[in-house]
C-alpha positions as a LaTeX table, in Angstrom:
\begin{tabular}{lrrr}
\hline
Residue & $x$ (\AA) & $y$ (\AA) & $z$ (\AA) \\
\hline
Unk1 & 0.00 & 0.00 & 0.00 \\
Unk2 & 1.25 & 3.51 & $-0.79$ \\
Unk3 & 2.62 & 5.93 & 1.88 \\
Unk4 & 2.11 & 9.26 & 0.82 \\
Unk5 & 2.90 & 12.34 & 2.18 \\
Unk6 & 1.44 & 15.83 & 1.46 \\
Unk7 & 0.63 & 19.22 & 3.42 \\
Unk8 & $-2.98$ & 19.39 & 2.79 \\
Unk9 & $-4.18$ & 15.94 & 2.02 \\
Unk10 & $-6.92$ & 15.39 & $-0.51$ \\
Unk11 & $-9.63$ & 13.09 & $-0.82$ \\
Unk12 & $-12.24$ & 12.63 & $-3.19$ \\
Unk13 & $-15.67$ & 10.85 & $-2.37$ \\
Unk14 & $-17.44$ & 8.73 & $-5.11$ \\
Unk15 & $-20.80$ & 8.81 & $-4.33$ \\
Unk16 & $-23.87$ & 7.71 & $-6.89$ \\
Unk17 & $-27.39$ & 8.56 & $-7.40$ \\
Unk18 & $-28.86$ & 4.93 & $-6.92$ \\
Unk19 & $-30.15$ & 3.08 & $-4.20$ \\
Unk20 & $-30.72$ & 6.63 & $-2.04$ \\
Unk21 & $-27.98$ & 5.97 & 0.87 \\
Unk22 & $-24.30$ & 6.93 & $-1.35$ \\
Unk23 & $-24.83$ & 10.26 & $-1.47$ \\
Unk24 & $-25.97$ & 10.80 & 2.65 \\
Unk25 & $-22.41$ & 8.58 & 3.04 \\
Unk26 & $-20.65$ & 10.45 & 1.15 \\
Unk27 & $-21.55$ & 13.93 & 2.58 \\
Unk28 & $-20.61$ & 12.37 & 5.76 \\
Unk29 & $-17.18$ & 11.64 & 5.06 \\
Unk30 & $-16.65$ & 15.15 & 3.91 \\
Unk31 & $-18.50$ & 16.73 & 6.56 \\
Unk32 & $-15.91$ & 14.48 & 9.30 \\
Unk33 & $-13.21$ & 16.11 & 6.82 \\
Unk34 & $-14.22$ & 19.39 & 6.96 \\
Unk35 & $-14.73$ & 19.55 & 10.90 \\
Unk36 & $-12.00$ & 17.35 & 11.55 \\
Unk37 & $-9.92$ & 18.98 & 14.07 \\
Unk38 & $-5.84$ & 19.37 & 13.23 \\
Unk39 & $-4.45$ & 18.88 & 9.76 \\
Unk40 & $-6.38$ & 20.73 & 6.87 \\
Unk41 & $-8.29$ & 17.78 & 4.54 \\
Unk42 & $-9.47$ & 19.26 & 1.07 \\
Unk43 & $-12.22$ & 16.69 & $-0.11$ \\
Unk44 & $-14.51$ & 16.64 & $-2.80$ \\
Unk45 & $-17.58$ & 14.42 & $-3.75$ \\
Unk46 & $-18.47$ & 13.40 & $-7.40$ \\
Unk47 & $-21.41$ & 11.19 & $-8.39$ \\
Unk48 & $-19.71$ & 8.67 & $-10.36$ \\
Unk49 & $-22.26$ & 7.15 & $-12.20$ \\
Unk50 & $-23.62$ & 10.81 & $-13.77$ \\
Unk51 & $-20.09$ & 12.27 & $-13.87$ \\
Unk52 & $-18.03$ & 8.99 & $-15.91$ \\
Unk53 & $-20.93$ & 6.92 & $-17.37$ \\
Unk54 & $-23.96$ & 9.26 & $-17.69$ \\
Unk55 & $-25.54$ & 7.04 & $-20.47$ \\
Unk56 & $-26.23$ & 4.45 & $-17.79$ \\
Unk57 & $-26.94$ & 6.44 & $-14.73$ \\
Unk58 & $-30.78$ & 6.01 & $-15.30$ \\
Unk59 & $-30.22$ & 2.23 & $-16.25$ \\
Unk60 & $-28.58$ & 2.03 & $-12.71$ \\
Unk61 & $-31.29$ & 3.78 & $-10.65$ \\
Unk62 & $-33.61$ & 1.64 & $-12.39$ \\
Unk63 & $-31.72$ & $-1.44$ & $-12.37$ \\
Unk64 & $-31.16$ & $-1.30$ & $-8.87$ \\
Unk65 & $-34.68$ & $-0.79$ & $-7.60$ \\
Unk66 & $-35.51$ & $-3.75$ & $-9.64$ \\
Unk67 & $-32.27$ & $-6.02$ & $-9.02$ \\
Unk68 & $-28.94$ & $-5.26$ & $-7.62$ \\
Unk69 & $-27.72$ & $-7.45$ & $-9.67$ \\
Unk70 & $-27.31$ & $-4.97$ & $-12.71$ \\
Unk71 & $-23.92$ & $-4.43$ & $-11.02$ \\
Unk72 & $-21.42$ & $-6.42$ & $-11.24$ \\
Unk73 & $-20.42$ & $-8.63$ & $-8.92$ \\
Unk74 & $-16.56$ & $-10.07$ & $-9.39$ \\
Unk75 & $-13.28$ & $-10.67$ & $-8.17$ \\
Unk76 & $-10.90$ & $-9.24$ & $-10.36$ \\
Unk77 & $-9.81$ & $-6.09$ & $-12.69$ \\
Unk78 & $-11.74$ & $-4.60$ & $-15.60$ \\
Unk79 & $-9.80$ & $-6.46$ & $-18.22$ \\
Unk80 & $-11.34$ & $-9.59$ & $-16.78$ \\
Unk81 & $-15.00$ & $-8.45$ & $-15.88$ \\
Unk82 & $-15.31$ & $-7.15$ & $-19.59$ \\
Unk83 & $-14.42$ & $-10.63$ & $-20.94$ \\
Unk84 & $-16.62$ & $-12.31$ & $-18.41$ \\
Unk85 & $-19.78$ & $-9.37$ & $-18.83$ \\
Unk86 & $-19.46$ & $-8.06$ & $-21.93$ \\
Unk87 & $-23.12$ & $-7.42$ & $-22.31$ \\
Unk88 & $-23.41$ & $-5.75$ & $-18.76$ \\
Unk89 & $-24.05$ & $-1.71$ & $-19.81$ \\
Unk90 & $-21.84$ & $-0.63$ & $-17.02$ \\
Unk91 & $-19.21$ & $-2.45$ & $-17.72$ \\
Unk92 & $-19.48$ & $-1.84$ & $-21.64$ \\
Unk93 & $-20.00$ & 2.41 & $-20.43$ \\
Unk94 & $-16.69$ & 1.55 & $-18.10$ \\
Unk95 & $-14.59$ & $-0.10$ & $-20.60$ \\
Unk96 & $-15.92$ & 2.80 & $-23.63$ \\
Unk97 & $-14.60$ & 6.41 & $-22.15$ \\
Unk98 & $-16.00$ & 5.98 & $-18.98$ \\
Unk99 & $-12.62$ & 4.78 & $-17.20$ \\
Unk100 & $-10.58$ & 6.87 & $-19.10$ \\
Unk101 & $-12.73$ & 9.76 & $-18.25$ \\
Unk102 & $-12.45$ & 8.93 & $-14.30$ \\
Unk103 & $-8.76$ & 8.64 & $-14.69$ \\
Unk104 & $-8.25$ & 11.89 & $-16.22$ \\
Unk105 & $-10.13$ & 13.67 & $-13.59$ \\
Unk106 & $-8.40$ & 11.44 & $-10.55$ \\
Unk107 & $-5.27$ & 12.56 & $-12.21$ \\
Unk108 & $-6.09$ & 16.09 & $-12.16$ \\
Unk109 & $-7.36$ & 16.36 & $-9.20$ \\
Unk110 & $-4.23$ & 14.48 & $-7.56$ \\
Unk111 & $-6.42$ & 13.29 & $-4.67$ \\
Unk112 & $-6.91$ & 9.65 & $-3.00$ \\
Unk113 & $-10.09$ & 8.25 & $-3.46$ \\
Unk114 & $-12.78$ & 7.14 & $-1.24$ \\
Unk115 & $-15.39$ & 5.46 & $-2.78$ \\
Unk116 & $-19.21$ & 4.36 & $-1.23$ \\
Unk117 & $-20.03$ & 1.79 & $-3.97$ \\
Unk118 & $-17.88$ & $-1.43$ & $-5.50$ \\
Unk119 & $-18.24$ & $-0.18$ & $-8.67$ \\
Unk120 & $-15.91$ & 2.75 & $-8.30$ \\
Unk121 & $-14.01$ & 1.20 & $-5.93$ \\
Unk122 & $-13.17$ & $-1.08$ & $-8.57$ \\
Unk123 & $-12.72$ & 1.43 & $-11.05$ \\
Unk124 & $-10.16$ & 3.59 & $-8.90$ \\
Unk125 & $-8.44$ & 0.15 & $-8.43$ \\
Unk126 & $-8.11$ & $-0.28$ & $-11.95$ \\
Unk127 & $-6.96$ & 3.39 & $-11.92$ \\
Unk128 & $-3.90$ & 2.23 & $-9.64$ \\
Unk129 & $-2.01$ & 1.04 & $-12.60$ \\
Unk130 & $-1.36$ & 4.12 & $-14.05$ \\
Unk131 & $-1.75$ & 6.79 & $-10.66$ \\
Unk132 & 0.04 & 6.44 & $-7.19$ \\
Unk133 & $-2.68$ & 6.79 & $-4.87$ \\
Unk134 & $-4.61$ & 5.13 & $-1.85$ \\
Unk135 & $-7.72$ & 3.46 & $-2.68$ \\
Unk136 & $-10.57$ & 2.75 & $-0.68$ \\
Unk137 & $-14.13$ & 1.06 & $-0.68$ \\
Unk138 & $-17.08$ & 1.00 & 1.58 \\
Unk139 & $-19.38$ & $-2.29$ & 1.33 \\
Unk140 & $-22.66$ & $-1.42$ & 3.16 \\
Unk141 & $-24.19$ & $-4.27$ & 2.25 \\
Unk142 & $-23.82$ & $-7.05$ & 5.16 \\
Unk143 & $-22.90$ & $-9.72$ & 2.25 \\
Unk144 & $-20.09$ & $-8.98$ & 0.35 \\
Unk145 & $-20.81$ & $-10.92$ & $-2.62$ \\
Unk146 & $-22.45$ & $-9.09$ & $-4.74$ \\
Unk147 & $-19.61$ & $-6.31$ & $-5.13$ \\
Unk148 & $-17.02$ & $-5.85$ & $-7.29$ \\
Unk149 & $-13.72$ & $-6.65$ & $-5.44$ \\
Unk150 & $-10.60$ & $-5.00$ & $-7.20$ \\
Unk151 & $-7.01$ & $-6.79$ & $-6.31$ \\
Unk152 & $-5.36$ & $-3.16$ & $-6.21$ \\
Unk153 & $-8.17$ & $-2.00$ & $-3.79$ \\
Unk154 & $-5.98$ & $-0.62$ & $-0.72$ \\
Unk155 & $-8.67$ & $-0.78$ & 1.84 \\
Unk156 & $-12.15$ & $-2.33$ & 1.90 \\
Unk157 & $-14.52$ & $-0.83$ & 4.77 \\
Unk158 & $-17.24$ & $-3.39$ & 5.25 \\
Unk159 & $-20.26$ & $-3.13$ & 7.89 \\
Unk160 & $-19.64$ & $-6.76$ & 10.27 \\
Unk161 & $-17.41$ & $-9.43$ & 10.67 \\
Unk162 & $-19.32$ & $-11.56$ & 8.82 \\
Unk163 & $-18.76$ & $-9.60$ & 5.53 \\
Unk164 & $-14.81$ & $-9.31$ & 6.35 \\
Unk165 & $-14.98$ & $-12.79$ & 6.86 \\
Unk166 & $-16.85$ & $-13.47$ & 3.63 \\
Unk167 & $-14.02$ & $-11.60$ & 1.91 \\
Unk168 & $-10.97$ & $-13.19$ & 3.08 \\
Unk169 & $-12.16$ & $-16.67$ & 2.27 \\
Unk170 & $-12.49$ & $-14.80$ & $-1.25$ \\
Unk171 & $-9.05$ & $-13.91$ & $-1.21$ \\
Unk172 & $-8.87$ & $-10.57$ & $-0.15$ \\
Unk173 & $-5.85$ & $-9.72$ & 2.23 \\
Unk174 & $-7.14$ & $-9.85$ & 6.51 \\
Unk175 & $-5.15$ & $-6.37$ & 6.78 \\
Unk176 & $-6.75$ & $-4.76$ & 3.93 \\
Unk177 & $-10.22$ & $-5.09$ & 5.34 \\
Unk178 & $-11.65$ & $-2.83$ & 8.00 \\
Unk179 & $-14.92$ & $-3.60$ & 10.34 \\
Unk180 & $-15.68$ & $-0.25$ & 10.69 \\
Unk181 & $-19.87$ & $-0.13$ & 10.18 \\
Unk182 & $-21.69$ & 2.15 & 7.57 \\
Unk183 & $-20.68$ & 5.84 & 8.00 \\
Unk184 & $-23.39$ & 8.14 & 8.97 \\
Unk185 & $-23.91$ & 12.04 & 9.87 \\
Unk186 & $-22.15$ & 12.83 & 13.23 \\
Unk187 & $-25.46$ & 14.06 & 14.13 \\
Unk188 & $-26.79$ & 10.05 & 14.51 \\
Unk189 & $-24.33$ & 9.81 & 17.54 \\
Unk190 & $-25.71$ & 12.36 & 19.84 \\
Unk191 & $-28.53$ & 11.52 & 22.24 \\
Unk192 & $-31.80$ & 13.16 & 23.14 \\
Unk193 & $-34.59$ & 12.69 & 25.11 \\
Unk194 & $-37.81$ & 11.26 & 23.05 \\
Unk195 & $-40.69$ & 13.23 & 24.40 \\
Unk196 & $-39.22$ & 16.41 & 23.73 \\
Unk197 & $-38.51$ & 15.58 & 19.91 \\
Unk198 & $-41.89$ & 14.26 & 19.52 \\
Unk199 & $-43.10$ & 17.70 & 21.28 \\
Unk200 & $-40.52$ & 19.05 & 17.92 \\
Unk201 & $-41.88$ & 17.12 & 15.16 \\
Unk202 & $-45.81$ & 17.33 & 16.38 \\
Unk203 & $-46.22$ & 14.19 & 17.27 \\
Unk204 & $-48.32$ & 12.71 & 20.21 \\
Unk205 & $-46.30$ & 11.14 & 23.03 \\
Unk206 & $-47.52$ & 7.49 & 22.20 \\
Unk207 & $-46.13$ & 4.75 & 20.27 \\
Unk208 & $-45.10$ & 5.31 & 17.00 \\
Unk209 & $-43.82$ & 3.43 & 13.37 \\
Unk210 & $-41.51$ & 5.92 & 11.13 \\
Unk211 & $-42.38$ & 4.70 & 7.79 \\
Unk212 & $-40.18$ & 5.35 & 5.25 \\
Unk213 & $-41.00$ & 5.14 & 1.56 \\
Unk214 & $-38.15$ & 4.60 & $-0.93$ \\
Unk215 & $-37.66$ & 5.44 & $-4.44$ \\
Unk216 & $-38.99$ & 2.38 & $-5.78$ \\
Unk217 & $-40.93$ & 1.48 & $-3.34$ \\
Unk218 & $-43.54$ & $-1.11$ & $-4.10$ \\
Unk219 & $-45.61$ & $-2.03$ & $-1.13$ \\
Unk220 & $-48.66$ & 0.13 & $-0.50$ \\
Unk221 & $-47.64$ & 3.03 & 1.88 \\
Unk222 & $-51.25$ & 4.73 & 2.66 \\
Unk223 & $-52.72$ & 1.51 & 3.29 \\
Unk224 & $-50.08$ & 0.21 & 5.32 \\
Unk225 & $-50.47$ & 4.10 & 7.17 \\
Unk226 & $-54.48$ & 3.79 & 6.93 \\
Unk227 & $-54.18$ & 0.44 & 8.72 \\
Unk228 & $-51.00$ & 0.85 & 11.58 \\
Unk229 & $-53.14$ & 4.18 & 12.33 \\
Unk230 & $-56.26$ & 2.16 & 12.59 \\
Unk231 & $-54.80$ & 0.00 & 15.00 \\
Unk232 & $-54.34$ & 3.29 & 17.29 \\
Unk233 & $-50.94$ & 3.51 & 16.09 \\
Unk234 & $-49.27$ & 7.15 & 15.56 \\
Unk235 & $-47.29$ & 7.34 & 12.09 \\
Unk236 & $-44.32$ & 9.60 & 11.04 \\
Unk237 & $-44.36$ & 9.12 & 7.27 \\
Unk238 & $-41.46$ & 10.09 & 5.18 \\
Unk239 & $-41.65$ & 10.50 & 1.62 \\
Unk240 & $-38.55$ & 11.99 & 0.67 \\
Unk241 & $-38.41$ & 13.64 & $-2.90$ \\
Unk242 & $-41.46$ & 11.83 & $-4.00$ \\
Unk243 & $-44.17$ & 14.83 & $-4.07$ \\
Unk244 & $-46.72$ & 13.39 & $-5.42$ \\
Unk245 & $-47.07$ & 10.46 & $-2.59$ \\
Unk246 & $-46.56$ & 13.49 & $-0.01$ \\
Unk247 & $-49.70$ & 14.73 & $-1.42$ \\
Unk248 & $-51.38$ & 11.89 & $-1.15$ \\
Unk249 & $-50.23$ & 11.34 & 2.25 \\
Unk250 & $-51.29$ & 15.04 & 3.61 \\
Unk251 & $-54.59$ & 13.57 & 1.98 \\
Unk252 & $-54.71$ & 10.64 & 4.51 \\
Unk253 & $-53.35$ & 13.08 & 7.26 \\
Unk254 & $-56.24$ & 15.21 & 7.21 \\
Unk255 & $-58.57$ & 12.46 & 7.95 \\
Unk256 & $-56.68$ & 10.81 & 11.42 \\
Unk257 & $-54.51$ & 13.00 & 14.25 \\
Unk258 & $-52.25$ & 9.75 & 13.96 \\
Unk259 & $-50.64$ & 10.31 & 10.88 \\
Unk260 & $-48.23$ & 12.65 & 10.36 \\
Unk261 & $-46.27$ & 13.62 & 6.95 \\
Unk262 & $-42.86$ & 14.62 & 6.37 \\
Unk263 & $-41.19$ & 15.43 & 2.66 \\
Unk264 & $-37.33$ & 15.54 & 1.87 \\
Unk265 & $-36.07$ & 16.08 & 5.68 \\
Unk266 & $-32.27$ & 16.95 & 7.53 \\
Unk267 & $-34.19$ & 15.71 & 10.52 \\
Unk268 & $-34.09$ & 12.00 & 10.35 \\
Unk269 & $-31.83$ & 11.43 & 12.60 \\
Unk270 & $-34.18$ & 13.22 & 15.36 \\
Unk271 & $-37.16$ & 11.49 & 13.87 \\
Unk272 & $-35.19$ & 7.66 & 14.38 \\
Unk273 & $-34.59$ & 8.76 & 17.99 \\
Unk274 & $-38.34$ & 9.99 & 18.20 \\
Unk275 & $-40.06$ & 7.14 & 16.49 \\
Unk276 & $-40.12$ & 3.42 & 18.44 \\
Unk277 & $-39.54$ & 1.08 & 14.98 \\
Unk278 & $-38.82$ & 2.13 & 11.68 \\
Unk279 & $-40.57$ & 0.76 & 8.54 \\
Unk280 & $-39.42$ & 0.43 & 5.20 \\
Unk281 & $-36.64$ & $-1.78$ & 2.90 \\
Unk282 & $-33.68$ & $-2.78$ & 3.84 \\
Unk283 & $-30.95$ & $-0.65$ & 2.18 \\
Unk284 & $-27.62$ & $-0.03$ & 3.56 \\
Unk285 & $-27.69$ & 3.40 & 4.52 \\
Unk286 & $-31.07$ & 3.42 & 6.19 \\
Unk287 & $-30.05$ & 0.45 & 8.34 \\
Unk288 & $-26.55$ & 1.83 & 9.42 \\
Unk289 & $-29.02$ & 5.17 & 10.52 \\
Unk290 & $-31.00$ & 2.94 & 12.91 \\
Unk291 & $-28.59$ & 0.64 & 13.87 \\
Unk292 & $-26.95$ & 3.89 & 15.19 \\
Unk293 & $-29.92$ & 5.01 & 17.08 \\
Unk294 & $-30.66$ & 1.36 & 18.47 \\
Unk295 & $-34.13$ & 1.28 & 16.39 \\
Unk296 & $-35.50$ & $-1.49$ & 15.46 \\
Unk297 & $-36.47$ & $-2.34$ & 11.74 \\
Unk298 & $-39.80$ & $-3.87$ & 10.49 \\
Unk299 & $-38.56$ & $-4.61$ & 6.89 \\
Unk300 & $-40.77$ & $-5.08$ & 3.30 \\
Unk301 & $-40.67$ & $-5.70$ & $-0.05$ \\
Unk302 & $-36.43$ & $-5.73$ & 0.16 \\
Unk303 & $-34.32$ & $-5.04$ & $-3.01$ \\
Unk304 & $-33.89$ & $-8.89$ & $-4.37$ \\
Unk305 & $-29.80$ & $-9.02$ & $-3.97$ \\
Unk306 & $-27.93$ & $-7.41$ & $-1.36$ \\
Unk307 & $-30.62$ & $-6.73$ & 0.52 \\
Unk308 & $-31.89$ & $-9.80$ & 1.14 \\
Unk309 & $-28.18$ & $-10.47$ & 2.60 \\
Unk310 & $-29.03$ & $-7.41$ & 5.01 \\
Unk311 & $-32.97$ & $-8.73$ & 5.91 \\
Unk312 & $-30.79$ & $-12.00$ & 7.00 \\
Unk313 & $-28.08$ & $-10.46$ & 9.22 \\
Unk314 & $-31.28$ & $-8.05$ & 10.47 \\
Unk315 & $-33.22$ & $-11.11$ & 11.09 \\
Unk316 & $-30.80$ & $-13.68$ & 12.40 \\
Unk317 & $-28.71$ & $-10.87$ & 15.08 \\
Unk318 & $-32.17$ & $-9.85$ & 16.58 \\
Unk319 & $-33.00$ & $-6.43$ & 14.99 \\
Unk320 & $-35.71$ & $-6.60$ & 12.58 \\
Unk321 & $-38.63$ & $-8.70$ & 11.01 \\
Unk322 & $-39.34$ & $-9.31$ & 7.68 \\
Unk323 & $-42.96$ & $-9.11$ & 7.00 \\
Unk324 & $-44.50$ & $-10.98$ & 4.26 \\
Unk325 & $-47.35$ & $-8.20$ & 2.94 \\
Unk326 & $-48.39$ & $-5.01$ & 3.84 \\
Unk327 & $-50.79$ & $-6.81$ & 6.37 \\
Unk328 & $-48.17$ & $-8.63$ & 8.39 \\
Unk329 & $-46.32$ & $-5.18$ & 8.61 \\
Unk330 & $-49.13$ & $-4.10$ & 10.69 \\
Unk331 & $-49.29$ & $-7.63$ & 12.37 \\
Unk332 & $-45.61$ & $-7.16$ & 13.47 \\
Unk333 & $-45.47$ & $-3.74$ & 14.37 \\
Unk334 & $-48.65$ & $-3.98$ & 16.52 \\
Unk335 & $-47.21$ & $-7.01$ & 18.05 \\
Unk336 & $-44.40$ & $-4.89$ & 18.94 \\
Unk337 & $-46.50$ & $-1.92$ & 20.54 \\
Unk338 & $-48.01$ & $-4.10$ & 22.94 \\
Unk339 & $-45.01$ & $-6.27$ & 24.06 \\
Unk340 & $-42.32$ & $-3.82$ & 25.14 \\
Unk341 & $-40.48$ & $-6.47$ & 26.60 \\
Unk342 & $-39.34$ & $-7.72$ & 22.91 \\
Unk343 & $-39.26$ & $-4.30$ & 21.61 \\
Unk344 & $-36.68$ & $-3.51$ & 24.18 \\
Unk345 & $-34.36$ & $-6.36$ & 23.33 \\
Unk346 & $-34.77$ & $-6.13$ & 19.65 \\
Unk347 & $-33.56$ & $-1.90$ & 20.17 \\
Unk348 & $-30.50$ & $-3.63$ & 22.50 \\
Unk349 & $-29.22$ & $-5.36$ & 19.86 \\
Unk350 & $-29.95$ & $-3.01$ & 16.91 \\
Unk351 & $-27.85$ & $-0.80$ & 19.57 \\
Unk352 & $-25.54$ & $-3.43$ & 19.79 \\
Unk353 & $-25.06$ & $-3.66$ & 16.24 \\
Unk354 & $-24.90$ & 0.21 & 15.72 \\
Unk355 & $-21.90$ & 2.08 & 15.18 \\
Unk356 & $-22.70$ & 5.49 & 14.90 \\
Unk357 & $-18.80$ & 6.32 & 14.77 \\
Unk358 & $-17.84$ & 4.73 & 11.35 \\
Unk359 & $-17.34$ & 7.75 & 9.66 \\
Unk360 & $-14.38$ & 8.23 & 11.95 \\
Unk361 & $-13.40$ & 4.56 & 11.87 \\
Unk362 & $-12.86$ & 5.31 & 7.90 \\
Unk363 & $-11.58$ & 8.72 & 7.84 \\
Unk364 & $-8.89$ & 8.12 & 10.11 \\
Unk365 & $-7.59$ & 4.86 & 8.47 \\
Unk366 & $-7.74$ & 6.22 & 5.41 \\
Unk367 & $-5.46$ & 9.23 & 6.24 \\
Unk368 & $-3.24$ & 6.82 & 8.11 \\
Unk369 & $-2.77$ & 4.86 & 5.06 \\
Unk370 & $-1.90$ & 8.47 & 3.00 \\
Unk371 & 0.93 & 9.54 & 5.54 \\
\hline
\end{tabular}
């Protein structure tokens, strides 16, 4: 692994516009950068996908909600996984101007790279034959296997000891592979106390399911809202950038004091702590955000790849339940509002699990590795 030194240090953050969680991962890398106390740290963070390989970046969004397995999953460099996928469009976009256009503007920049999905973690691996830099790559996913692993790749940041396990029997190096959890905003670390951010965010002191829709989404989110709120149930709904279901939710708000509606929010942090179980897929960001709250995770209609890997490790360590329809989401999370004893011990170990500090974990081993 390189040991570079310079002044001011500078790191680039690949980030990309699928699957909802790079881009909050990235911004918290650069935000721990940027705030980080002692030496300066210039960072920047590019969207990969729409910077490099624009003619696919829909395709990927798409592709992802409907499989992850659009992206390639392999063990090797980009010689190999365009013999072995030649048909894969983000390969074909890689190996076609999109690499060379990534290496120009690594080169130019002169930073070392950081990178929240395989795919450019593979690519900035592949970029190691020409540059002298440190390459990293963060796999949020709780199985490994459906990433692209580079050889060249300095560091992989993966979210248990499971997935570093999974890895090394796959060849990759023991000291090249970090446990260090899914980064999230400093902000997911500090603690308050619930009934005052309920009194915040309007909501009744009472039991209550954050449901979170995401792009994609395919289970019914007013009915599942309509029903958990007809069980006597208070809902926080989050819709995100989707306005046309927050219409349709202020619609269903009007009609019960239980439901509550929230857009595109900086708040979710406070709305994990204020909320008792969060509903929604299964995707690595979201999870590493209640895992560092200790919050418990009701989980439907997951992504068919790596998701279903994270529903497992959810499932088997104690902090979630998969439901089977909309109707056993409301099963499950009523269960849960009358049996606090299981509640409890599901939000210990999603506490357990939790580590609200990865963003340090990575930023500091990272900028070891550069010095």
């Amino acid at each position: 692994m390189p040991r570079l030194t310079k002044v001011d240090p500078r790191l680039l953050v690949f980030s990309a516009s699928f699957g909802g969680g790079q881009r909050p991962m990235a911004e918290a890398i650069a935000e721990y950068c940027r705030t980080r106390p002692g030496a300066r740290i210039q960072v920047r963070v590019v969207d990969f996908l729409e910077e490099f390989v624009a003619p696919v970046s829909v395709l990927a969004k798409f592709g992802y909600q409907q499989s992850a397995e659009f992206f390639p999953a392999f063990r090797g460099d980009l010689t190999q996984l365009a013999e072995e996928m030649p048909a894969n469009p983000v390969v074909h976009a890689l190996a076609t101007g999109g690499m060379e256009r990534a290496t120009e503007y690594v080169r130019e920049y002169a930073p070392h790279v950081i990178s929240t999905f395989p795919v450019a973690g593979g690519a900035v691996g592949e970029m190691k034959k020409a540059l002298e830099l440190v390459s990293a790559t963060l796999i949020t996913d709780y199985d490994p296997r459906g990433a692209w692993i580079h050889p060249a790749t300095d560091l992989h940041f993966v979210a248990c000891r499971e997935a570093r396990e999974s890895l090394v029997l796959d060849g990759v190096a023991w000291d090249r592979i970090v446990v260090s959890g899914t980064p999230v905003a400093q902000k997911f670390a500090a603690v308050h106390e619930r009934p005052a951010l309920r009194a915040r965010l309007q909501l009744a002191d009472r039991f209550t399911a954050l449901l979170v829709a995401a792009a994609g989404q395919s289970f019914d989110v007013s009915g599942v809202a309509k029903r958990l709120a007809g069980a006597g149930i208070q809902v926080a709904i989050v819709t995100g950038r989707n306005e046309r279901l927050y219409r349709r939710m202020e619609a269903l708000a009007c009609d019960t004091a239980l439901i509550r509606v929230f857009g595109h929010t900086d708040d979710m942090h406070a709305m994990m702590r204020a909320a008792d179980v969060l509903v929604g897929r299964a995707g690595g960001q979201v999870t590493a955000e209640a895992l560092a709250v200790g919050m418990p995770l009701v989980i439907c209609t997951p992504v068919p790849g790596q998701e279903i890997g994270n529903v497992d490790f959810l499932v088997n360590s104690g902090a979630g339940l998969l439901s089977r329809d909309e109707q056993d989401v409301v099963e499950k999370v009523s269960f849960l509002s009358t049996h606090s004893d299981r509640l409890a011990q599901m939000a210990r170990n999603a506490g357990t699990l939790g580590r609200p500090e990865a963003v340090q974990t990575v930023c500091e081993r990272v900028l070891a590795a550069v010095h």
